[in-house]
N, CA, C and O atoms as a GROMACS GRO file, in nm:
protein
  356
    1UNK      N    1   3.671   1.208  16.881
    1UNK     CA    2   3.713   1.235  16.746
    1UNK      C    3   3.618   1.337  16.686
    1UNK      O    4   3.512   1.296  16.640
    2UNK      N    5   3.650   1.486  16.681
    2UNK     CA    6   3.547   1.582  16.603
    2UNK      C    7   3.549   1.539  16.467
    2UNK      O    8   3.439   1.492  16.440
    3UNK      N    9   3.609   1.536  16.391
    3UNK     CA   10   3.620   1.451  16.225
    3UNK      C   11   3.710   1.446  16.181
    3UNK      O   12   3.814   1.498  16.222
    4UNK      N   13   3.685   1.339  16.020
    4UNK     CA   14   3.745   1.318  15.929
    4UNK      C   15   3.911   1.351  15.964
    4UNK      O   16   4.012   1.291  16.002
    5UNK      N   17   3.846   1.547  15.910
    5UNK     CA   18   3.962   1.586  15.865
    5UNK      C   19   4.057   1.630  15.984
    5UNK      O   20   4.175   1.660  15.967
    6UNK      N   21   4.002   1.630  16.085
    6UNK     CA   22   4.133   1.620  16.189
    6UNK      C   23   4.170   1.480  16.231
    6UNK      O   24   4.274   1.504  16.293
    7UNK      N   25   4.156   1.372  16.237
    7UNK     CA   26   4.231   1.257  16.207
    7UNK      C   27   4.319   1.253  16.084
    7UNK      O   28   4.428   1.195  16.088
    8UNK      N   29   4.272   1.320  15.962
    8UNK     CA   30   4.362   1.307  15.890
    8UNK      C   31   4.525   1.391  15.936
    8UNK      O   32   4.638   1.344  15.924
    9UNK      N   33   4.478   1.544  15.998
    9UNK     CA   34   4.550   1.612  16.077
    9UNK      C   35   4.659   1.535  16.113
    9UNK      O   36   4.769   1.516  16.060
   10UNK      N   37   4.585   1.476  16.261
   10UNK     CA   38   4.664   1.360  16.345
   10UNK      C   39   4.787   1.266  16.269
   10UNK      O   40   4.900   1.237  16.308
   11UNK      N   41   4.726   1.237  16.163
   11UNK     CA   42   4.824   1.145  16.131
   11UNK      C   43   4.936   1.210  16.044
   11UNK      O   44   5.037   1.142  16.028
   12UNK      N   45   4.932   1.330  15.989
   12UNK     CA   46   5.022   1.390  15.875
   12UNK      C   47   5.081   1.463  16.010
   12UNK      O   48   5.202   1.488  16.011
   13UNK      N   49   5.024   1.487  16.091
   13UNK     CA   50   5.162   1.592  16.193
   13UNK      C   51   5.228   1.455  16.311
   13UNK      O   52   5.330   1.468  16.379
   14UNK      N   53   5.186   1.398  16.310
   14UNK     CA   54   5.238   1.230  16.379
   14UNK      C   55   5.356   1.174  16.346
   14UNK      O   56   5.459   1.158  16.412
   15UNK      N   57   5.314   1.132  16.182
   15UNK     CA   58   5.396   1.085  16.182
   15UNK      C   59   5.540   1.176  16.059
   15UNK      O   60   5.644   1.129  16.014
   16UNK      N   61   5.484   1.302  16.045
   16UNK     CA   62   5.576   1.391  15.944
   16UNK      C   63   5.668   1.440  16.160
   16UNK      O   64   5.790   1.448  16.150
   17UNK      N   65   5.642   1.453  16.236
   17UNK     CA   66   5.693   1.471  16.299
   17UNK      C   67   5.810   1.342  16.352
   17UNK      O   68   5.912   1.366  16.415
   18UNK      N   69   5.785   1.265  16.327
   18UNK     CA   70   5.871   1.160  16.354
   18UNK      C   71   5.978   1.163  16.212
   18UNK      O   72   6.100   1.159  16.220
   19UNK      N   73   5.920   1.168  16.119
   19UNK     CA   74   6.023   1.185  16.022
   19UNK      C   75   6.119   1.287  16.009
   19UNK      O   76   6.217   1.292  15.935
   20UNK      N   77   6.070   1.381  16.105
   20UNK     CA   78   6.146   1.450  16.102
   20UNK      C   79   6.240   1.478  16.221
   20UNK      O   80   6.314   1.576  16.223
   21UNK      N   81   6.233   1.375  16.328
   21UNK     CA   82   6.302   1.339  16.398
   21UNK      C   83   6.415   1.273  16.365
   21UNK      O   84   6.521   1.293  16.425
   22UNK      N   85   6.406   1.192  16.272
   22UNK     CA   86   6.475   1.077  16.204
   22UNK      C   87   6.583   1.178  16.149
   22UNK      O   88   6.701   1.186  16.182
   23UNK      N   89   6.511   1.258  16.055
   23UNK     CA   90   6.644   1.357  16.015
   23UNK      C   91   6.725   1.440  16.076
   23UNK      O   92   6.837   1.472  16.035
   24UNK      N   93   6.657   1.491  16.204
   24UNK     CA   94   6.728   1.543  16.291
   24UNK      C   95   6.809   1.446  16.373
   24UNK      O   96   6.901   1.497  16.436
   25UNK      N   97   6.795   1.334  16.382
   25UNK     CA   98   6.880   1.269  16.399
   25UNK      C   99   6.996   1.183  16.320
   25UNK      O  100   7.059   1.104  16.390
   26UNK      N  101   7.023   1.189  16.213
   26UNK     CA  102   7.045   1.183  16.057
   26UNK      C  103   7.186   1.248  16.081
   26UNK      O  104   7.297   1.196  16.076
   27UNK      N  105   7.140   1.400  16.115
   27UNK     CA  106   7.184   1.587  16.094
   27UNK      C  107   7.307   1.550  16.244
   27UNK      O  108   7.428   1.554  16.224
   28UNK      N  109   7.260   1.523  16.360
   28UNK     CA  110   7.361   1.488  16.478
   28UNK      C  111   7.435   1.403  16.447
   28UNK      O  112   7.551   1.428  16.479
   29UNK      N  113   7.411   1.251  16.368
   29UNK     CA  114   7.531   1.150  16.358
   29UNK      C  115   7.519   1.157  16.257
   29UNK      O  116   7.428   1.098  16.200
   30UNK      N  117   7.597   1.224  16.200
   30UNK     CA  118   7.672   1.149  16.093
   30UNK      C  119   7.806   1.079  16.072
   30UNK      O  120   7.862   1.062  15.964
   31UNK      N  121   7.834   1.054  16.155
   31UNK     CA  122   7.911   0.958  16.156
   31UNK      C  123   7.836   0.766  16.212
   31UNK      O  124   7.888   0.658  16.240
   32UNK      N  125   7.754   0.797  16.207
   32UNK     CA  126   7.625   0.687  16.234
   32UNK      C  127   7.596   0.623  16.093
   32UNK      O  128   7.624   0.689  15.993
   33UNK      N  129   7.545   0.509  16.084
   33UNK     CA  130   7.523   0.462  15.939
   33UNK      C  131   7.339   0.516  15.966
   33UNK      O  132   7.268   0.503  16.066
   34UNK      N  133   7.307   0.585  15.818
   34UNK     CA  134   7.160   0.626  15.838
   34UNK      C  135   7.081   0.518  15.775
   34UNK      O  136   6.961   0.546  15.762
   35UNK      N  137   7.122   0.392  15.728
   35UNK     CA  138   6.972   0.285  15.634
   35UNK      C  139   6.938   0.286  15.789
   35UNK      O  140   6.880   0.394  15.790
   36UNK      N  141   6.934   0.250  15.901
   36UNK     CA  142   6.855   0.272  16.024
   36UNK      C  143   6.754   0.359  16.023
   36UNK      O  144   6.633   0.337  16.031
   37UNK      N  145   6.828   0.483  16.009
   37UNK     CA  146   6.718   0.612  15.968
   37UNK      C  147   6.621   0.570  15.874
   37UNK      O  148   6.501   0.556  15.895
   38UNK      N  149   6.685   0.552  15.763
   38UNK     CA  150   6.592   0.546  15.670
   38UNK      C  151   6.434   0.451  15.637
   38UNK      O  152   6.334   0.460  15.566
   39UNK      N  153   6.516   0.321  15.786
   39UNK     CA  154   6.442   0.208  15.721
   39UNK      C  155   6.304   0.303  15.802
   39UNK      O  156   6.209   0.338  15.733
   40UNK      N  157   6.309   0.328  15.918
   40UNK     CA  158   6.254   0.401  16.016
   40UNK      C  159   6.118   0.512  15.925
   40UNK      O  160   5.997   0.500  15.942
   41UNK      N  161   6.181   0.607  15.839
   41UNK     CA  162   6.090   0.680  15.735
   41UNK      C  163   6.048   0.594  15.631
   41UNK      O  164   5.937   0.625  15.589
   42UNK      N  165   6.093   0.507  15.581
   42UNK     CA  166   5.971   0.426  15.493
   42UNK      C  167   5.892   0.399  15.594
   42UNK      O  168   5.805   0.486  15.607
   43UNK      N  169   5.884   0.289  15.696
   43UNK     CA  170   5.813   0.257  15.760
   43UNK      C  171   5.679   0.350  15.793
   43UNK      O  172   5.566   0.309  15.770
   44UNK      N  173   5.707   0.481  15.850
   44UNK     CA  174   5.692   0.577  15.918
   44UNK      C  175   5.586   0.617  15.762
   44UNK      O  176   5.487   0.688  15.781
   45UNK      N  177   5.614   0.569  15.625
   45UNK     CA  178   5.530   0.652  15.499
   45UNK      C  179   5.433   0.529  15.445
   45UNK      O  180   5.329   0.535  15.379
   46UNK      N  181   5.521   0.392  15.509
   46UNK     CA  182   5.427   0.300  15.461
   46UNK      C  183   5.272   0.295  15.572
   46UNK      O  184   5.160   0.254  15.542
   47UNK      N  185   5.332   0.373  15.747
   47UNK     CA  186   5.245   0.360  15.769
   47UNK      C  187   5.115   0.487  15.747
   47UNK      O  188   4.994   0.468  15.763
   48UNK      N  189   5.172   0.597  15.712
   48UNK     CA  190   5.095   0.676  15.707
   48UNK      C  191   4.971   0.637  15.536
   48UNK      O  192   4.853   0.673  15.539
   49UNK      N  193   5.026   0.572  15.424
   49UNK     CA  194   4.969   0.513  15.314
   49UNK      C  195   4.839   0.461  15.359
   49UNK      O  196   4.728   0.484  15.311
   50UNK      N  197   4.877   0.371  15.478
   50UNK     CA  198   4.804   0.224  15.509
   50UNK      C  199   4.633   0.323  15.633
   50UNK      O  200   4.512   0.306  15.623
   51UNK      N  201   4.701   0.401  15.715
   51UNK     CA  202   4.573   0.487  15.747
   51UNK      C  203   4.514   0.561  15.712
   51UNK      O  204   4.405   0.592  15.761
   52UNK      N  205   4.582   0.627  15.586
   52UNK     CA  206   4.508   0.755  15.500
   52UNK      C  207   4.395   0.646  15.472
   52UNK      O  208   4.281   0.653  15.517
   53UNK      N  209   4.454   0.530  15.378
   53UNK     CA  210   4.356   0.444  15.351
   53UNK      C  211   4.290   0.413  15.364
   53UNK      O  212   4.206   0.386  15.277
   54UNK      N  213   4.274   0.387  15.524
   54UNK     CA  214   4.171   0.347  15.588
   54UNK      C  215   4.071   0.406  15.621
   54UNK      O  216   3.958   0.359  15.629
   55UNK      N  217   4.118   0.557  15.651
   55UNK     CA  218   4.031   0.679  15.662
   55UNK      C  219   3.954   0.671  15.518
   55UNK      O  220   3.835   0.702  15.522
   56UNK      N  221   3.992   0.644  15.432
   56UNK     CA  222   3.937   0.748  15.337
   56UNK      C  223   3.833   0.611  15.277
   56UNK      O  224   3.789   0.641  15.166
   57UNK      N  225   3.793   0.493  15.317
   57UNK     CA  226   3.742   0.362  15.301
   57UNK      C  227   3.606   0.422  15.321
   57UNK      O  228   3.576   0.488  15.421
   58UNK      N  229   3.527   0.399  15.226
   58UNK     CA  230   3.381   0.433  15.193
   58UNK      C  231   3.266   0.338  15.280
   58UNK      O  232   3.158   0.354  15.337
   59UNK      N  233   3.368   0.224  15.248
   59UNK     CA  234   3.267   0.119  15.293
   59UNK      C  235   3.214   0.060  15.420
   59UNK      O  236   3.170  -0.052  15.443
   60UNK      N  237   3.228   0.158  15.493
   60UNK     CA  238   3.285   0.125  15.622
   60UNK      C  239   3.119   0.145  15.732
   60UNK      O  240   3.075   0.260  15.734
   61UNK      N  241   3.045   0.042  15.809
   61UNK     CA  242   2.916   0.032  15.814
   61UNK      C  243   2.939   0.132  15.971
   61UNK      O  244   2.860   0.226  15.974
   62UNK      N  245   3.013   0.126  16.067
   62UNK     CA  246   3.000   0.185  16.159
   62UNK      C  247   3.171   0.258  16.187
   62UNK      O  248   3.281   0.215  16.221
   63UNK      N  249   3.114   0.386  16.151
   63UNK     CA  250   3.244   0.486  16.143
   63UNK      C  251   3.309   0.523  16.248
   63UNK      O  252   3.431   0.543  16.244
   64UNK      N  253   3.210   0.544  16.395
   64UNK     CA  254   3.296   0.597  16.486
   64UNK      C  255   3.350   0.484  16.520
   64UNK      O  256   3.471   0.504  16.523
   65UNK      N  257   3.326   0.365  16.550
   65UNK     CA  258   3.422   0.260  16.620
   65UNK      C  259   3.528   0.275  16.488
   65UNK      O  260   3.643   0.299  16.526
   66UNK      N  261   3.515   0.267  16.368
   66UNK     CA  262   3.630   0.243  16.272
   66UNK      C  263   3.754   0.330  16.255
   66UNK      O  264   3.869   0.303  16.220
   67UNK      N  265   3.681   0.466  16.297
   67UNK     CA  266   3.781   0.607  16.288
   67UNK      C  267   3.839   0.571  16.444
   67UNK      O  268   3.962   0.567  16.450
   68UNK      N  269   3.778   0.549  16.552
   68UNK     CA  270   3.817   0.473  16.718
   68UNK      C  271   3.938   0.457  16.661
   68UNK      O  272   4.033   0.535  16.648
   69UNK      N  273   3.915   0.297  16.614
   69UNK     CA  274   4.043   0.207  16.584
   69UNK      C  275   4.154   0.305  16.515
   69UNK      O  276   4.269   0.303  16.560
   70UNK      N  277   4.125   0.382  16.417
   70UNK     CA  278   4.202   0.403  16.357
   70UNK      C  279   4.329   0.504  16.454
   70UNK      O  280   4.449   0.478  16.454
   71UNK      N  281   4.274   0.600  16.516
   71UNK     CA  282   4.322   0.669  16.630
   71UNK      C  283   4.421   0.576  16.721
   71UNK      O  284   4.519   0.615  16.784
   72UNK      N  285   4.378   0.458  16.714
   72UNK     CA  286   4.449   0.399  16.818
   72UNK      C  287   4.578   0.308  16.749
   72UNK      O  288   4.680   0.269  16.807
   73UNK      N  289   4.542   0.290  16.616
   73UNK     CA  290   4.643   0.196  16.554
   73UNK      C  291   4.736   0.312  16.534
   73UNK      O  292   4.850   0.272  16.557
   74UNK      N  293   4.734   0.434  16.502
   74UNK     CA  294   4.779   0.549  16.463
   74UNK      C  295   4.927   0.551  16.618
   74UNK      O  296   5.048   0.530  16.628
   75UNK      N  297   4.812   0.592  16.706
   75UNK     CA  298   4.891   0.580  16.835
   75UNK      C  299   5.024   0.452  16.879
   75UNK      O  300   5.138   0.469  16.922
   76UNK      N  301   4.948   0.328  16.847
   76UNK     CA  302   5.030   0.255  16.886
   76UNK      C  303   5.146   0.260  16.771
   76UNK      O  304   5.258   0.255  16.822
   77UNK      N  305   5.148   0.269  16.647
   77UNK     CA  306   5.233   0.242  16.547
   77UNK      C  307   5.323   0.350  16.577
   77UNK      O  308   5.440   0.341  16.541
   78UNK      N  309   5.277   0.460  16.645
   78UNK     CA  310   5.367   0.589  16.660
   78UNK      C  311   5.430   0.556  16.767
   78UNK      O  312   5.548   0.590  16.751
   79UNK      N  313   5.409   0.494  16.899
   79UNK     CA  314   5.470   0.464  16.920
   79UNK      C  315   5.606   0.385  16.949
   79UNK      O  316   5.709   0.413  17.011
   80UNK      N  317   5.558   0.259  16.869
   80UNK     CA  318   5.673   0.176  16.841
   80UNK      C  319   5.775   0.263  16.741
   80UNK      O  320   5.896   0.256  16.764
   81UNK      N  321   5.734   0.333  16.647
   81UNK     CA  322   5.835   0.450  16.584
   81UNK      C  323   5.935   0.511  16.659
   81UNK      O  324   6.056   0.522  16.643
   82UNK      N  325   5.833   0.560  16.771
   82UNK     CA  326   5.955   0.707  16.850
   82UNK      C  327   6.116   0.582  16.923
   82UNK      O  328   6.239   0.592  16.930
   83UNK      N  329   5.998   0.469  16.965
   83UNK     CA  330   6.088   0.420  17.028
   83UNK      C  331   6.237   0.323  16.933
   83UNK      O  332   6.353   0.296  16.965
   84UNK      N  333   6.143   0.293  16.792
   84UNK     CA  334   6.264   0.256  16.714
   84UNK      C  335   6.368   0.401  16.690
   84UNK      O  336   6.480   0.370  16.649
   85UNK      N  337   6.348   0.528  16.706
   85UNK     CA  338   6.394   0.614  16.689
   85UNK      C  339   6.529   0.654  16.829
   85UNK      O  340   6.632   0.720  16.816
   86UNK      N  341   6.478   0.591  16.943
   86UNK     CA  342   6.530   0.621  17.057
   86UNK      C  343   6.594   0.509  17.014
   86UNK      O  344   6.671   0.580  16.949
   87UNK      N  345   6.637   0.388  16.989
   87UNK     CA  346   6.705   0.287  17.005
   87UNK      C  347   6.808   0.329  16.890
   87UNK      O  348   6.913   0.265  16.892
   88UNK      N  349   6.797   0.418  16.799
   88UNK     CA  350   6.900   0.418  16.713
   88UNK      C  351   7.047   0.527  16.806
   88UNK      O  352   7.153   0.544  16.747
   89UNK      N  353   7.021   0.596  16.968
   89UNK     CA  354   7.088   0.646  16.997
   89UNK      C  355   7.205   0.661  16.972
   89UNK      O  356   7.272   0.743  17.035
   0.00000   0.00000   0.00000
């Protein structure tokens, strides 16, 4: 992790890229019901809220394991995304 501000990076092109999958997939079916889509981008904003957050946590006694974690919760949450995204085929 070089810093901060490229984790913050990570997570605004992560998960704005998944959202914008969602719409591109939105844009192909429409004849598809989109609250699927949609529930998919809240999710996708509630999670990006919940790590900015965490990043930006002052209090925090040992940073590289905390920014670690954060990288990895980042990862895993993205992934369960792409794949709620693939299941809306």
């Amino acid at each position: 992790m070089a810093n901060v501000r490229d984790l913050k990076k990570d997570i605004n092109y992560v998960l704005g890229d998944i959202i914008e999958a969602v719409y591109l997939w939105e844009y192909t079916n429409k004849d598809k019901d989109a609250k699927k889509g949609e529930a998919i981008i809240d999710e996708a904003i509630e999670t990006f809220d919940l790590l900015i957050a965490k990043v930006n946590d002052r209090k925090v006694v040992n940073k590289k394991s905390h920014f670690k974690a954060i990288s990895n919760e980042l990862e895993t949450k993205g992934k369960a995304l792409i794949e709620k995204i693939n299941a809306l085929g």
